[in-house]
C-alpha positions as CSV (number, residue, x, y, z in Angstrom):
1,X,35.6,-19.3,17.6
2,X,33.4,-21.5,15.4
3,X,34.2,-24.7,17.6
4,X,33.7,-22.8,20.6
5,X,30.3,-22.1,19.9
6,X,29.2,-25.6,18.8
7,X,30.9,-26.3,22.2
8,X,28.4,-24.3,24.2
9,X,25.5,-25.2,21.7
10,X,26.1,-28.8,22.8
11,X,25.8,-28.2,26.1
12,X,23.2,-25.8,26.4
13,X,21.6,-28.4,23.6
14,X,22.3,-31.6,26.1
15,X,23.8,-33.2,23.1
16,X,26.1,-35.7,24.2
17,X,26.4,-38.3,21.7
18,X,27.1,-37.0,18.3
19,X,29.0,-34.1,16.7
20,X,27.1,-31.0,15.4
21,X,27.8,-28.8,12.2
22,X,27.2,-25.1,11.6
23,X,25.0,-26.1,8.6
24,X,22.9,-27.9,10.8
25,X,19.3,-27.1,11.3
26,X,19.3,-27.0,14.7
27,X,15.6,-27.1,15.6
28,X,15.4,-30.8,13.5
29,X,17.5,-32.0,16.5
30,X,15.9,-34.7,18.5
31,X,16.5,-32.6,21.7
32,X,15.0,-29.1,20.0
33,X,11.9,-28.3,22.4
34,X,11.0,-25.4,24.6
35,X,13.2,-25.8,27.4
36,X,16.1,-26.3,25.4
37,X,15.2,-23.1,23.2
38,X,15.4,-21.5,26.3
39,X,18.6,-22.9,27.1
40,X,20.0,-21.6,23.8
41,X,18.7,-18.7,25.1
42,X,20.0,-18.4,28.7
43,X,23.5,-19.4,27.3
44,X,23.7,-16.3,24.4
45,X,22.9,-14.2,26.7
46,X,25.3,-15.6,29.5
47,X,28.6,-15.9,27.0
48,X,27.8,-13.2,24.7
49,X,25.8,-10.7,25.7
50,X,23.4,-11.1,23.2
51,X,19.6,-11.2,23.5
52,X,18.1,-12.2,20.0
53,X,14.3,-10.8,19.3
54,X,11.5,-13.6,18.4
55,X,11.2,-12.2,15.0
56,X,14.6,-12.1,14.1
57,X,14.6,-15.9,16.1
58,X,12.3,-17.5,13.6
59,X,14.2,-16.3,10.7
60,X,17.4,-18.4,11.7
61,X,17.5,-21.8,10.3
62,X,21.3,-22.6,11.0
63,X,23.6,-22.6,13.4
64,X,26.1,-20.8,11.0
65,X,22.9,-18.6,10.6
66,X,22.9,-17.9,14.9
67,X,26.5,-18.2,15.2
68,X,26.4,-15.2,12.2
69,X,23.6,-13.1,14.2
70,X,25.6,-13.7,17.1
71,X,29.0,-11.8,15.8
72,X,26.8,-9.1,14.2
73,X,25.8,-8.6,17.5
74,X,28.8,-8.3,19.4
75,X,31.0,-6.7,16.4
């Protein structure tokens, strides 16, 4: 499930060139902006259902820390 979601992360992320980690921060990544925060988004909501408040948003640093919110969420 993990690689999965780095997968669609990638994608939604435009990250072609590199591999990505679930310790990673992801909004230290080069192509972290507002578009592709709404990408992120758009691609929760597409695959799991899952529409994350902006509070609770700011407080994830990870992506272990989203992928977490994410299965809380669909549990």
């Amino acid at each position: 499930m993990e690689d999965q979601f780095l997968e669609q992360i990638k994608e939604a992320l435009e990250i072609e060139d590199r591999s990505i980690e679930m310790s990673d921060n992801f909004r230290d990544y080069d192509e972290w902006d507002s578009l592709s925060r709404l990408s992120l988004i758009a691609m929760l909501d597409e695959e799991y259902s899952v529409a994350i408040e902006e509070e609770t948003f700011k407080k994830l640093i990870t992506l272990q820390d989203l992928f977490n919110e994410v299965q809380t969420r669909t549990a």
